[in-house]
N, C-alpha and C positions, 0 to 999 in steps of 0.2 A: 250686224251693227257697225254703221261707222264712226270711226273716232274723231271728235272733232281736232282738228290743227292747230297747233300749239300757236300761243301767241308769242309775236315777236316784240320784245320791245322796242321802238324806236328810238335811231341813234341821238342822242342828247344834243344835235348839234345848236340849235340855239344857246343851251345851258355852257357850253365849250364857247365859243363866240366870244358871250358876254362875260365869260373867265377871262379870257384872252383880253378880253375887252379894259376889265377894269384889273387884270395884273399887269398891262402897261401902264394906267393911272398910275398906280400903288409904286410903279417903279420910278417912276418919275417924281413922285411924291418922296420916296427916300431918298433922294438925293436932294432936295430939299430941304435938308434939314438942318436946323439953327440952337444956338448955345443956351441954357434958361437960365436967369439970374439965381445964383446961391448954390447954383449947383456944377459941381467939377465938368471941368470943359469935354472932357470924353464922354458925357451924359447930353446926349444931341434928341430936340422933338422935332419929331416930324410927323407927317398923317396919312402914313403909308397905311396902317391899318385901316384908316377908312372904306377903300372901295374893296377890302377883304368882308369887313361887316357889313357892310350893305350886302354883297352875295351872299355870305352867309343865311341873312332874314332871307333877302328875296328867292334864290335858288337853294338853298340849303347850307348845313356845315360843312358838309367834307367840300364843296363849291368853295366856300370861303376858304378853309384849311388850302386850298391847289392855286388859289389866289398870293397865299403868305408863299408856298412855295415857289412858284413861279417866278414874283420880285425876287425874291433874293437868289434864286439862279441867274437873274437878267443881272443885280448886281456883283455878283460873283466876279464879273469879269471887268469889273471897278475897285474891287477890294482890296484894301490899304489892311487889312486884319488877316489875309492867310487864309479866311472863311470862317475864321472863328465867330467875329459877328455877326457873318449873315448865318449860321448855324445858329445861332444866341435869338437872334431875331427872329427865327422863323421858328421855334421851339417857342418862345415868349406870345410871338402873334397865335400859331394854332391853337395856343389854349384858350386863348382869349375867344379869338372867333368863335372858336368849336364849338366850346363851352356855350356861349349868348346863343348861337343857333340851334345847338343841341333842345335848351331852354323854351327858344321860340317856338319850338316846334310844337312841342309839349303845351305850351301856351300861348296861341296866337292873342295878336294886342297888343299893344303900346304896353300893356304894364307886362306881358311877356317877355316882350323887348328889353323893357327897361331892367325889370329883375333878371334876367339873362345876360344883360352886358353887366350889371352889379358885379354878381357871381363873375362871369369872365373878368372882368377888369381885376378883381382879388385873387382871382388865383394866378391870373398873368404877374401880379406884383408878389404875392408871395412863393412862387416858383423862379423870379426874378434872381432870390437872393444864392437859391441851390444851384441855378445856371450859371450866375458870375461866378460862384465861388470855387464851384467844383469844374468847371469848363472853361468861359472867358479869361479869370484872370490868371489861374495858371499858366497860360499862352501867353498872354501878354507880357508874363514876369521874365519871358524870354529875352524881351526889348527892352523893360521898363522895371526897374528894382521895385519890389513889394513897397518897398521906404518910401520910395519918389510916388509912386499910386497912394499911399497913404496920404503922404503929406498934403495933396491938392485937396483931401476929405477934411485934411485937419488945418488946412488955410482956411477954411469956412467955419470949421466946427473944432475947435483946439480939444476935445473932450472925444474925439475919437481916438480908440489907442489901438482897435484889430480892423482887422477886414470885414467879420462879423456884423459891427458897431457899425461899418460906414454903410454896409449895405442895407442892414435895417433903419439905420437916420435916413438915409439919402433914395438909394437904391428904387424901395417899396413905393414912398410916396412919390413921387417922379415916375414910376414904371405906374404905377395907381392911376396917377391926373393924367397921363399919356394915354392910358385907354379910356377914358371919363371923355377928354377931350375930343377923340374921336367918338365917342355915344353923342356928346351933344351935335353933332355937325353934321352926324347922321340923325338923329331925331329931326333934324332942320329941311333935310332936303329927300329924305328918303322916300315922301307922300309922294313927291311931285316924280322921283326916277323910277320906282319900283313898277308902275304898268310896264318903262320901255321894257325896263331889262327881262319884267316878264311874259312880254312879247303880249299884252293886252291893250296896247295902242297902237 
C-alpha cells in the first residue's frame, strides 16, 4: 500500500505582502494624528486602525493583530513615550481587530462585521481604562506629576477628582468613538478593496 504524500501548505505570501502592505498605511496613518475637542491634549485620533481592520475581515485576525504590530515597531523608532504608547496602542488595537475578526469569521456579512467591530470597539474602550492605568500612566508620572495629568481632565471636567473618574469620563468614550470611526470608513470602502487584497481581481 502506498501512502499518500502529505500536503504542504502554501507559503502565505500574498497574505504577508498585503500585511506588509497595509502596516505601512497604518503607519503612516499614526502619525497623522490630530487633537479632538473636550478632550485632554495627550488623547490624539488617528486611523491607524483602519487598514489593521480591513485585514483583519479580509485575511483574518491574527493578519490584522501583525498589522497593529508591525505600526507600532515602525513607530517605535519615532517614539516621544519610551514605548510605552506604542505598547498601549498595540495592546488596545489587537483587541479591537482580533476581537471584530475573530467575530467575522464566525459570522460572514456585513452584520457580522458590524456586531464584531461593536464587540471589538467595547472591549478596546473598556480595556483602555486597565492599560492607562495599570501601564501608560505610571510611566508617564515619571515625566509628568499625577497632579499636572489630572488637572488637564479637570480643565475640562472640574468634577474629576482620581484617575479612575478621568478614565472612565474621558478615556472609554474617546477610545469607543476611535474605533467606531474607523468601522464606519471601513464599511465605506471595504466593498471596493477587499477583491484586491484578496487577490480576486
Amino acid at each position: 500500500m502506498t501512502q499518500k504524500p502529505e500536503t504542504v501548505r502554501p507559503f502565505p505570501v500574498r497574505k504577508l505582502t498585503m500585511t506588509a502592505v497595509m502596516a505601512a498605511v497604518a503607519s503612516v496613518l499614526m502619525f497623522l494624528s490630530f487633537n479632538v475637542p473636550l478632550m485632554p491634549s495627550f488623547l490624539k485620533m488617528d486611523f491607524s486602525e483602519l487598514p489593521a481592520l480591513i485585514a483583519s475581515f479580509a485575511l483574518g485576525p491574527w493578519w490584522g493583530v501583525l498589522v497593529c504590530l508591525v505600526k507600532n515597531l515602525v513607530n517605535l523608532f519615532f517614539t516621544t513615550t519610551g514605548g510605552v504608547g506604542e505598547l498601549s496602542n498595540f495592546l488596545l488595537g489587537a483587541a479591537f481587530v482580533g476581537i471584530a475578526g475573530l467575530v467575522y469569521q464566525k459570522m460572514q456579512g456585513r452584520k457580522g462585521a458590524l456586531i464584531g467591530s461593536l464587540i471589538g470597539a467595547a472591549a478596546m474602550a473598556v480595556f483602555s481604562v486597565f492599560s492607562n492605568y495599570y501601564v501608560v500612566y505610571p510611566v508617564y508620572t515619571a515625566f509628568m506629576p499625577m497632579e499636572a495629568i489630572l488637572g488637564m481632565y479637570q480643565a475640562i471636567l472640574p468634577a474629576v477628582k482620581n484617575l479612575w473618574q478621568a478614565l472612565i469620563y474621558f478615556n472609554v468614550p474617546f477610545t469607543f468613538l476611535k474605533g467606531m470611526a474607523n468601522v464606519i470608513i471601513t464599511f465605506l470602502i471595504y466593498k471596493r478593496i477587499s477583491p484586491l487584497i484578496k487577490g480576486k481581481k
